[in-house]
N, C-alpha and C positions, 0 to 999 in steps of 0.2 A: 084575488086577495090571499088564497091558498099559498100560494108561491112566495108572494114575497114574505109572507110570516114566517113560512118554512128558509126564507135567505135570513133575514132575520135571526132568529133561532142560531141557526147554524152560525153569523158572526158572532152573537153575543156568547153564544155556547163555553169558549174558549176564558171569556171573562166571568161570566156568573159561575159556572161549574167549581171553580178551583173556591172561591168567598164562598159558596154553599158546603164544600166539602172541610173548609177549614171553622165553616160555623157547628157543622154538626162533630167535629173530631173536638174541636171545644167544650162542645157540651160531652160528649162520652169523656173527654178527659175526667172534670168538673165531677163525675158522677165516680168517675173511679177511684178520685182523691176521697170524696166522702163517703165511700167504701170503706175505703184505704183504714181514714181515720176514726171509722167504727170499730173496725179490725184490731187496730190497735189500742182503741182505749177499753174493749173489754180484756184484751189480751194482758194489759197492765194490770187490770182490776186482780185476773185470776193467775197471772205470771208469779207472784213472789208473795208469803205469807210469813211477818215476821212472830216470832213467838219468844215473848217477853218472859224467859223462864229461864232455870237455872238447874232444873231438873230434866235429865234426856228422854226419860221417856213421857214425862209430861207437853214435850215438846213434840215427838211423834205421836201421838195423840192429838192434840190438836193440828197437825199436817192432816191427821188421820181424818176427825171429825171437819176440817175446812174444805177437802178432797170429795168428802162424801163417800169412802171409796166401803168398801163390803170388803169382809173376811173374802169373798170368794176373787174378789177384783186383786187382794193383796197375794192371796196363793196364785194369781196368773204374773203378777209383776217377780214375783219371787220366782216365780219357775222362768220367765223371760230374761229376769238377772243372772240365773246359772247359766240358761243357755248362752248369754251375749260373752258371761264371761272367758267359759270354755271355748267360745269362735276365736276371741281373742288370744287365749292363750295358744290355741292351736295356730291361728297365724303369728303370734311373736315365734313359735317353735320352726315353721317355715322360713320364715324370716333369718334366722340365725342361720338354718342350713343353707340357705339360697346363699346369705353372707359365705358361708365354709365354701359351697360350690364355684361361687366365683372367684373365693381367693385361689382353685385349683385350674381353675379355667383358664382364666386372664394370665395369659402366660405371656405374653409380648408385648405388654402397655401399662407399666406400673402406676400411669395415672387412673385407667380405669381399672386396677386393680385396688388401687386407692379410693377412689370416689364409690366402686362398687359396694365395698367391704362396711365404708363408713354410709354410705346409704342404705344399705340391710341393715345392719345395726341399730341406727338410727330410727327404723320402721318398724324395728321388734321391739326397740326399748318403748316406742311410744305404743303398740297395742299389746305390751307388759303392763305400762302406767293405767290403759283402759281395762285391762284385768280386774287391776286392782283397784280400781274403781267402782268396779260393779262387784267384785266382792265386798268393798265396802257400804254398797248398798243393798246386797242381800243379808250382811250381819242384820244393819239396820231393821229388816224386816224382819229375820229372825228374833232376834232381841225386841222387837218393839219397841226403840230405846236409838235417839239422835245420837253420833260419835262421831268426832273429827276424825281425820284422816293420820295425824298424828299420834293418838290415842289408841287407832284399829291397829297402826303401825310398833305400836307396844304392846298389843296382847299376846300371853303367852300361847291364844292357837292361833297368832296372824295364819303362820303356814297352814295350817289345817281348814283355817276360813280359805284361802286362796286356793288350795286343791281338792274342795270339797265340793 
């Protein structure tokens, strides 16, 4: 009786194995969509807080007080914002020279003298723009006080916020 269960086995093996393995990849699917979708509905809840005000620094303050964040949490985001800025300025500053390098390198191919030049450029202009982004976000935390990016772009110390 041994034997032939074990023949058994072995034909149906080939049939039940594969319906076993796509019932149980079902259910881990199942399990990781409802994951998935816890994931993101607390992610929504705490993603974005609008602030019905018209006063800026009324409006970081309640960033402030929804965050929950500590004076001490704010001095590590402010000392993270100089660091990320100064990365960036120092690779836009790469960037341009790597641009100068290959417009002297690329001596025999004016299209990748071309294409080199305007993709350096291109890679400093955009971690300029991130620069200036996290120096817009450490005003912010300096001042304690919300400010557009058009607004930080009008103050008389933009420069001085940006190399500071």
């Amino acid at each position: 009786m041994g034997f032939f269960r074990f023949m058994g086995a072995m034909i149906a093996k080939p049939i039940v194995r594969p319906i076993q393995d796509i019932k149980k990849s079902s259910s881990n699917i199942k399990q990781s969509l409802e994951q998935l979708k816890e994931i993101a509905e607390k992610k929504e809840e705490k993603s974005f807080i609008y602030t019905p005000t018209d006063d800026a620094r009324e409006g970081f303050e309640a960033l402030y007080a929804h965050n929950k964040w500590t004076p001490e949490q704010l001095a590590n985001q402010r000392k993270s914002m100089r660091r990320f800025k100064w990365a960036f300025l120092i690779m836009a500053w790469i960037s341009v020279c790597g641009s100068i390098g290959v417009a002297f390198v690329t001596t025999d191919s004016p299209w990748l003298f071309l294409y080199g030049c305007v993709g350096m450029l291109t890679v400093a202009l955009t971690f300029l723009v991130r620069a200036v982004q996290f120096a817009l976000y450490q005003t912010q935390i300096d001042d304690r006080a919300l400010c557009s990016l058009k607004a930080f772009w009008n103050r008389r110390d933009f420069w001085p916020r940006l190399f500071s």
